[in-house]
Backbone bond lengths (Angstrom), bond angles and torsions (degrees), N, CA, C in turn:
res aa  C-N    CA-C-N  psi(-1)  N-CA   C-N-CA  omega(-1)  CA-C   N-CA-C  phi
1 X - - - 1.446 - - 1.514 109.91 -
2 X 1.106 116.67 142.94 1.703 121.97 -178.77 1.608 91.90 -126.80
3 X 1.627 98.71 150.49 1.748 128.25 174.22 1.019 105.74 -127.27
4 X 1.027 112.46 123.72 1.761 127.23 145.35 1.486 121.97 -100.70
5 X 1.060 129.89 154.91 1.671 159.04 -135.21 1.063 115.26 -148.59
6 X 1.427 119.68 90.22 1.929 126.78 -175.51 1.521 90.41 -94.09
7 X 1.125 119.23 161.77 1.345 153.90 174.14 1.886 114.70 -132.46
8 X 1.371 97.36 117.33 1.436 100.24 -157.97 1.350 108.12 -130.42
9 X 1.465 137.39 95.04 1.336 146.87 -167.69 1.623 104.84 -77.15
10 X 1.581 119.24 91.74 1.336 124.40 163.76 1.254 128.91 -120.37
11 X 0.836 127.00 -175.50 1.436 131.00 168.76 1.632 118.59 -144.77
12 X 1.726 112.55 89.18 1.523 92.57 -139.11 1.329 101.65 -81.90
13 X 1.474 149.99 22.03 1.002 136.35 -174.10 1.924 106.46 -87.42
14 X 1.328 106.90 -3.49 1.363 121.52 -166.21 1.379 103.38 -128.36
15 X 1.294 126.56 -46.32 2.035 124.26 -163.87 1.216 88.12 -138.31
16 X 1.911 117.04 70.21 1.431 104.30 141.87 1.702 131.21 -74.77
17 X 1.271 99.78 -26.98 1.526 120.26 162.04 1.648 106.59 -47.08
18 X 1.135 115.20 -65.40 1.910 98.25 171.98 1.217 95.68 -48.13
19 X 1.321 151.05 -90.98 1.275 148.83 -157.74 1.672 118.52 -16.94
20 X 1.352 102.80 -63.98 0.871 108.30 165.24 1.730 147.44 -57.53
21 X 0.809 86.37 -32.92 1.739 109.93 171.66 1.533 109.62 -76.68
22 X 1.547 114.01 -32.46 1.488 107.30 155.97 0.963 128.10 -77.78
23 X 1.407 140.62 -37.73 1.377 136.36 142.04 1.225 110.26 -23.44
24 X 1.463 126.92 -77.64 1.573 111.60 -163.94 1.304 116.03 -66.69
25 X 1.202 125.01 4.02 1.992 109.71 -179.43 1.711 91.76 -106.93
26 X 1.308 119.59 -23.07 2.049 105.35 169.96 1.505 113.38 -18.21
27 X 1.144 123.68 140.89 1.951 107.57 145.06 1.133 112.57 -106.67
28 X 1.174 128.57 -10.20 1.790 118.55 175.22 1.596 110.44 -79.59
29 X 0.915 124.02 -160.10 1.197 151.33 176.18 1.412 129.79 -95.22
30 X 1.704 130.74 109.03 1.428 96.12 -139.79 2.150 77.00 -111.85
31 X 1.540 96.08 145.51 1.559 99.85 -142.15 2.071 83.67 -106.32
32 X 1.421 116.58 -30.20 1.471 139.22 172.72 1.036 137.51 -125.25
33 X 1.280 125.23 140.43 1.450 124.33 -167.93 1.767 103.46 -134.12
34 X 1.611 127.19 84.65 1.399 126.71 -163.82 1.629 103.85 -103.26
35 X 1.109 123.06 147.93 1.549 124.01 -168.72 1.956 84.49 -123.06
36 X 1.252 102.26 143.14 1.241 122.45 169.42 1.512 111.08 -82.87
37 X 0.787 145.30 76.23 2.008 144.80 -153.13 1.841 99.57 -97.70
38 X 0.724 150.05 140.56 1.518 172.11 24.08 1.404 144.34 23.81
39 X 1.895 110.44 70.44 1.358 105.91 -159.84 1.559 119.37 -86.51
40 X 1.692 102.90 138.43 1.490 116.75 -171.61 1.747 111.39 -71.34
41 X 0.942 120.52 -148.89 1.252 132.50 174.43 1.492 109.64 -59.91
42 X 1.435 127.21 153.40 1.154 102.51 168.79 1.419 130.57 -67.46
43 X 1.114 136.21 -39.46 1.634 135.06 156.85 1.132 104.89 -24.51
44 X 1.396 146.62 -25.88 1.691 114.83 -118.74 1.427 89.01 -120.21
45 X 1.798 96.81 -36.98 1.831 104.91 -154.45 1.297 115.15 117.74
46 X 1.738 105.56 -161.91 1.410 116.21 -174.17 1.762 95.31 -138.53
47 X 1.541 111.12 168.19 1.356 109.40 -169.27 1.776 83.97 -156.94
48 X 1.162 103.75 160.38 1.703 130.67 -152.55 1.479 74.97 -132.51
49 X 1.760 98.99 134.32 1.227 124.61 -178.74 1.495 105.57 -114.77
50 X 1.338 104.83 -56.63 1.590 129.49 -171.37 1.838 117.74 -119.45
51 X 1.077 95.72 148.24 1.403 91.41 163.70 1.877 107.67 -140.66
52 X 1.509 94.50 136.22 1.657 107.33 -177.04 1.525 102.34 -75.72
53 X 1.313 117.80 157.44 1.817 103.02 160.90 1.832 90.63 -152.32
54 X 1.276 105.88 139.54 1.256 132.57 175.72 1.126 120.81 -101.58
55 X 1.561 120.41 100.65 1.606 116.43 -161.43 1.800 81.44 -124.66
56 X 1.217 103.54 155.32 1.371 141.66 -172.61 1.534 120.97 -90.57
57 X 0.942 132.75 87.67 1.959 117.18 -168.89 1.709 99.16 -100.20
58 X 1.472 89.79 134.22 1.479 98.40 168.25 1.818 111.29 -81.25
């Protein structure tokens, strides 16, 4: 079995629709879904820069 590893610059509170639309054109199997997270101040929170995705090739 072979993996490949997309790297996906979103911001999903705004372009879940990109997100999505990359998901549906994959052909493997997508086996992970990793968010790149980045925490702000403490008040503020944390914010997602990236997201990893682990797709599966037959």
């Amino acid at each position: 079995m072979k993996y490949k590893v997309h790297k996906l610059n979103v911001k999903l509170g705004r372009e879940s629709d990109v997100l999505e639309d990359f998901l549906n054109n994959l052909k493997g199997e997508v086996i992970a879904i990793i968010p790149n997270v980045t925490t702000l101040f403490l008040c503020y929170g944390a914010k997602v820069n990236s997201i990893s995705i682990v797709e599966k090739i037959k």
